[in-house]
Each structure stands twice: as structure tokens, then as C-alpha cells.
DSSP file (Angstrom, degrees, kcal/mol; ACC not computed):
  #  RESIDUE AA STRUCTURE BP1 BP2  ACC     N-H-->O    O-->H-N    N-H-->O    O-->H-N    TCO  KAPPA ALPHA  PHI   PSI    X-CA   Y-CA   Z-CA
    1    1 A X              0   0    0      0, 0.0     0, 0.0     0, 0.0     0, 0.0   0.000 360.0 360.0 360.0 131.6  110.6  -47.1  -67.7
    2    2 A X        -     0   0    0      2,-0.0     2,-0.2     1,-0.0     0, 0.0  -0.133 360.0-178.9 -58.2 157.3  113.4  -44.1  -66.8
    3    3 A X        -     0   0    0      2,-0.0     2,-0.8     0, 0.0    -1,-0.0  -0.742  21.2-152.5-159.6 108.1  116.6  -44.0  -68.6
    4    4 A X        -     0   0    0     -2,-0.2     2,-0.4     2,-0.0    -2,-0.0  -0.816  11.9-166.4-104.2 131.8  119.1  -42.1  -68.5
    5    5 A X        -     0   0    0     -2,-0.8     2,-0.6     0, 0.0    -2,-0.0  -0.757   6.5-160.2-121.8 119.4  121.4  -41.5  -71.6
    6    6 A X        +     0   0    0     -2,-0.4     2,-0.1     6,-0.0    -2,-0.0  -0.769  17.3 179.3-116.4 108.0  124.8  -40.0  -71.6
    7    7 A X        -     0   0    0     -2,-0.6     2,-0.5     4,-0.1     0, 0.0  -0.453  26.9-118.7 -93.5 178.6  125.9  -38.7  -75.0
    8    8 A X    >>  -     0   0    0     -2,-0.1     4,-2.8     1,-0.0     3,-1.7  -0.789  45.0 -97.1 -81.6 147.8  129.3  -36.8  -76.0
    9    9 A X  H 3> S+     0   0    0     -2,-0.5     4,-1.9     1,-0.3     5,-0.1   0.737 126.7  52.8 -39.5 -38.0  128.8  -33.8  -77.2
   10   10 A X  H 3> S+     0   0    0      2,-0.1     4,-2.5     3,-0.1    -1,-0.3   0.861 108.6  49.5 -78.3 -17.7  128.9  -34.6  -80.6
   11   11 A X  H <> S+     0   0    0     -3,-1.7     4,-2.5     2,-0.2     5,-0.3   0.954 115.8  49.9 -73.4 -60.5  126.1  -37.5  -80.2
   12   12 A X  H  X S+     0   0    0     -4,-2.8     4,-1.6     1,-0.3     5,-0.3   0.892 111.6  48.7 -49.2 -55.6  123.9  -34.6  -78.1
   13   13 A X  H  X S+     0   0    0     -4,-1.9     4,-1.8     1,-0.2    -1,-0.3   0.880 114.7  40.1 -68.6 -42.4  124.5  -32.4  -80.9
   14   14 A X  H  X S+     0   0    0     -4,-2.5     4,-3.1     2,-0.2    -1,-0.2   0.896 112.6  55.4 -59.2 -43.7  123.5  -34.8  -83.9
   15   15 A X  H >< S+     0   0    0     -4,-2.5     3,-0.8    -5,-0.2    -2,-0.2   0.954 106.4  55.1 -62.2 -62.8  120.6  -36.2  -82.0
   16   16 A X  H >X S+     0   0    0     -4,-1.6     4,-1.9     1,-0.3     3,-0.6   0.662 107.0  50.2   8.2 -59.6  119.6  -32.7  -81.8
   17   17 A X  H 3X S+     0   0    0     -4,-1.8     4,-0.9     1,-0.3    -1,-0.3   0.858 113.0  38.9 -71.1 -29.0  119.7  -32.2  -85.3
   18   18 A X  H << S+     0   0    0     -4,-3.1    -1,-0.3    -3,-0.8    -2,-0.2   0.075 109.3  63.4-107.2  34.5  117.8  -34.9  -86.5
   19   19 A X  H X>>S+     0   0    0     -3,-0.6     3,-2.7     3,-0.0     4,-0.9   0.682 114.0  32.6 -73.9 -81.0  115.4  -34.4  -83.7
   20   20 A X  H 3<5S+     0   0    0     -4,-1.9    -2,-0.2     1,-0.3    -3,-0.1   0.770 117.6  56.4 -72.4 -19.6  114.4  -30.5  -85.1
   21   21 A X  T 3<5S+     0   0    0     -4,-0.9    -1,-0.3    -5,-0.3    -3,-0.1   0.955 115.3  38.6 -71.8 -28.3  114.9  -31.7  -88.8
   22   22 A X  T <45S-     0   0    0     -3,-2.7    -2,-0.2     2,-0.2    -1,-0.2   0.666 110.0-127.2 -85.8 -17.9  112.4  -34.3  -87.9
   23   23 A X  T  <5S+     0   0    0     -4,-0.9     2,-0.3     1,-0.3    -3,-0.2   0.947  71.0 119.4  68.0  60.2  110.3  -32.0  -85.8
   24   24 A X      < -     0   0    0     -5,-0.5    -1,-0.3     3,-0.0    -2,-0.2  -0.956  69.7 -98.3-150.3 139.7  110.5  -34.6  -82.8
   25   25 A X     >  -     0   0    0     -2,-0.3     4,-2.3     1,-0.1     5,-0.1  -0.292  31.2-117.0 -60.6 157.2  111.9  -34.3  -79.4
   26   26 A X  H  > S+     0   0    0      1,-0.2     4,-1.3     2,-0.2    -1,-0.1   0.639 120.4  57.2 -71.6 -10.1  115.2  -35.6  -78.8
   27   27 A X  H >> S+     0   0    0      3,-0.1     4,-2.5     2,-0.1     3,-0.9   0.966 108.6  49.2 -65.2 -65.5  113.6  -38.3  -76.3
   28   28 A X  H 3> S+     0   0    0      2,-0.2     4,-1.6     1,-0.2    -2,-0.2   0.832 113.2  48.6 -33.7 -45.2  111.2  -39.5  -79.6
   29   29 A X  H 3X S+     0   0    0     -4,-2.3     4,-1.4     2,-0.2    -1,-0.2   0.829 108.2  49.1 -67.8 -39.4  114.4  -39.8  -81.9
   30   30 A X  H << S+     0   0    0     -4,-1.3     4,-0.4    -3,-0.9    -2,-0.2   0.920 112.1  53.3 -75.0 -26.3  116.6  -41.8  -79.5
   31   31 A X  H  X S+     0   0    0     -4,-2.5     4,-1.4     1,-0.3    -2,-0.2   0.782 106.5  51.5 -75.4  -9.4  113.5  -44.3  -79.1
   32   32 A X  H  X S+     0   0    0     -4,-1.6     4,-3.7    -5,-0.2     5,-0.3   0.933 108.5  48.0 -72.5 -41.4  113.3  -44.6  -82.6
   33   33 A X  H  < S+     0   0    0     -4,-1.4     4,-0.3     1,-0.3    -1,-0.2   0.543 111.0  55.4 -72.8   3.4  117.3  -45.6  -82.9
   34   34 A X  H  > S+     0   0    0     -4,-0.4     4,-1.0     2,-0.1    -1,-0.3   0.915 116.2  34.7 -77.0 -43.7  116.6  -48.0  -80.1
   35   35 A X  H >X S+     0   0    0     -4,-1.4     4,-2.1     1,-0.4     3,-1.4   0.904 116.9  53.2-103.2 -34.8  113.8  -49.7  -82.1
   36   36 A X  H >X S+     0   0    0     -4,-3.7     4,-2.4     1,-0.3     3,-0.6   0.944 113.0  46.0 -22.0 -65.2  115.5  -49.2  -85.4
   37   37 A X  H 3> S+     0   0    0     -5,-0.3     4,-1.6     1,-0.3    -1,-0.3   0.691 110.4  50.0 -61.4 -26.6  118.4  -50.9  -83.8
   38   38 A X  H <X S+     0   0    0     -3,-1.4     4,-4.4    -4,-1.0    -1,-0.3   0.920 117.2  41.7 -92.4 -46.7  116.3  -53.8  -82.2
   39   39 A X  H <X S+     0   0    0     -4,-2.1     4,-1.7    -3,-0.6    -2,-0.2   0.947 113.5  56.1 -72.8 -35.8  114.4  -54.7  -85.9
   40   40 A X  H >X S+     0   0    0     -4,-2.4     3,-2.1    -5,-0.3     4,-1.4   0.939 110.4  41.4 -50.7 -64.0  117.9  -54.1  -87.4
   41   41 A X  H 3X S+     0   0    0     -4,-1.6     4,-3.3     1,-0.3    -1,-0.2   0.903 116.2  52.1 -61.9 -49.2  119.4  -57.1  -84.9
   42   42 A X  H 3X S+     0   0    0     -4,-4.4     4,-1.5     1,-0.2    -1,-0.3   0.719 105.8  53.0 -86.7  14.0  116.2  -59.4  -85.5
   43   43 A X  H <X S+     0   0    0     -3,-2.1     4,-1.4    -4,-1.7    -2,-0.2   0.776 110.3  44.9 -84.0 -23.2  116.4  -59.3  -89.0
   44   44 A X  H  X S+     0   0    0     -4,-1.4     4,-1.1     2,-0.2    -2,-0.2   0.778 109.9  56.0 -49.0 -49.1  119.9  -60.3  -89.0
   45   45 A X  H >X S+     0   0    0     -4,-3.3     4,-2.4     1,-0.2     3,-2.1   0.999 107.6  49.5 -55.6 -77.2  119.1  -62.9  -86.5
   46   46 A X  H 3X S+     0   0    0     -4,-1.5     4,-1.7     1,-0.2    -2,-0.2   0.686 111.1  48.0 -52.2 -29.8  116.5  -64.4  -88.9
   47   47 A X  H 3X S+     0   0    0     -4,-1.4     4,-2.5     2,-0.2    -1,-0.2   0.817 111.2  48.6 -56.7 -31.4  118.7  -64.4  -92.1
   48   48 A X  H <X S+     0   0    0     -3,-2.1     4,-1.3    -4,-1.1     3,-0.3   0.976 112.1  50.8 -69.9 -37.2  121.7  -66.1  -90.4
   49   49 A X  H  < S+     0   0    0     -4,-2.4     3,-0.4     1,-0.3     4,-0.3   0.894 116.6  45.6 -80.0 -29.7  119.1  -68.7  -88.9
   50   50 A X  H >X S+     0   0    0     -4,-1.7     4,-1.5    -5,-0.2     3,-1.1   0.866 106.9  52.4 -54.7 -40.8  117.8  -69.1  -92.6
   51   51 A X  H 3X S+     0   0    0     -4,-2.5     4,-0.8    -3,-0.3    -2,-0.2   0.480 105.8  54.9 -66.0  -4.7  120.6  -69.4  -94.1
   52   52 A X  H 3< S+     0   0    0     -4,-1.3     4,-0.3    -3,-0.4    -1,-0.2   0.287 110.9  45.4 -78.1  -2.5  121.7  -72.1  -91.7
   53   53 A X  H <> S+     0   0    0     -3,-1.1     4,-1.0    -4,-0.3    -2,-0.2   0.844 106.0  60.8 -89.5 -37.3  118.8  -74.1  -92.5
   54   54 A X  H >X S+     0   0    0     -4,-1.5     3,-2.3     2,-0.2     4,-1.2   0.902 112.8  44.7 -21.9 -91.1  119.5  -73.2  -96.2
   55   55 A X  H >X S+     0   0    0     -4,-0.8     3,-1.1     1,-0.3     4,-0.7   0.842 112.4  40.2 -32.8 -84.4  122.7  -75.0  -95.6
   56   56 A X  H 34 S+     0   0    0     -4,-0.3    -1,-0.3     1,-0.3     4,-0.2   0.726 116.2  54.4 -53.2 -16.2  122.2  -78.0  -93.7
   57   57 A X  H << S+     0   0    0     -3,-2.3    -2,-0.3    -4,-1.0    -1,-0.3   0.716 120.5  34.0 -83.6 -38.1  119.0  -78.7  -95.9
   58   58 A X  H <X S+     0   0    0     -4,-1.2     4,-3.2    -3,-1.1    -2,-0.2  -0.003  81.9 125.7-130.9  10.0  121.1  -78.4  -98.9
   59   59 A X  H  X S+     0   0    0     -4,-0.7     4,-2.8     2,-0.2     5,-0.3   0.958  76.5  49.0 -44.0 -67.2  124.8  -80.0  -97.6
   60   60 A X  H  > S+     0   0    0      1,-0.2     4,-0.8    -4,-0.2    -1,-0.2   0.902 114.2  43.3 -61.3 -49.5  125.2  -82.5 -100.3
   61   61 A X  H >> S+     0   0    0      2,-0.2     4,-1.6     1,-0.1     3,-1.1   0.919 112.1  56.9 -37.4 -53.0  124.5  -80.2 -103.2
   62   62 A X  H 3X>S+     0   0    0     -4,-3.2     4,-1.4     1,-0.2     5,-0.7   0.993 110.5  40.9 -46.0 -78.4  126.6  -77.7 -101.5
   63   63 A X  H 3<5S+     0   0    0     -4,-2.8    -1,-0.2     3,-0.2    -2,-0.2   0.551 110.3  60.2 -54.5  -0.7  129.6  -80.0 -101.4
   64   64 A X  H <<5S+     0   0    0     -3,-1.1    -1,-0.2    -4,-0.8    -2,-0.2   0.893 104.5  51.5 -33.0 -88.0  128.9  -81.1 -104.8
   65   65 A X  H  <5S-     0   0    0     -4,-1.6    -2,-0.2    -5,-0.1    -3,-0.1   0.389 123.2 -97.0 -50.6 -20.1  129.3  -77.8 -105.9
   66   66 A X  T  <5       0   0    0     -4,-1.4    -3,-0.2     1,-0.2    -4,-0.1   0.584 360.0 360.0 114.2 -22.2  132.4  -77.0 -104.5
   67   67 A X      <       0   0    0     -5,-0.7    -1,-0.2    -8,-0.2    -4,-0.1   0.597 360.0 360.0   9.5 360.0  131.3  -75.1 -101.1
């Protein structure tokens, strides 16, 4: 699927840099900071949703304890 991506001039230039440092086109580099960005967000997701099972599994010890 097309995309088109509109950086500032300092995002073009940094993508740029860590594109040739990487030896990768600047297309390759942004799809990696998409997918980076996507594992980033469902790993996050899956620790809050563990730790909210954590929690409700564990209430009365928590409030025991002092929450």
C-alpha cells in the first residue's frame, strides 16, 4: 500500500542519516520505525493488561498491604 510521508526538514534529514549509517533506503528505515513503534505499543498493551489481572487476582493482599 502507497504512503505518503511529510517530514520537516529536520525529520528528512535524520531519517537520512540513519538510513546511510544503516546502509538502507530511507523508505526501509521509516518501515522499521512504523514496526518498531507497533511492537513498542503491543507490548505496552500486554503489561498494562497483566498487570490488571495481577491486581484484581491479588486485591485482598494488595489492600492488606497497604495499596
Amino acid at each position: 500500500m502507497a504512503m505518503t510521508l511529510r517530514l520537516s526538514e529536520d525529520e528528512h534529514r535524520a531519517l537520512q542519516e540513519l538510513a546511510a549509517a544503516e546502509g538502507i533506503s530511507m523508505q526501509e528505515a521509516a518501515r522499521r520505525a512504523v514496526r518498531d513503534f507497533v511492537i513498542r505499543n503491543e507490548h505496552r498493551d500486554r503489561v498494562s493488561s497483566a498487570a490488571r489481572r495481577v491486581i484484581e487476582t491479588h486485591a485482598d493482599a494488595l489492600d492488606r498491604l497497604g495499596r
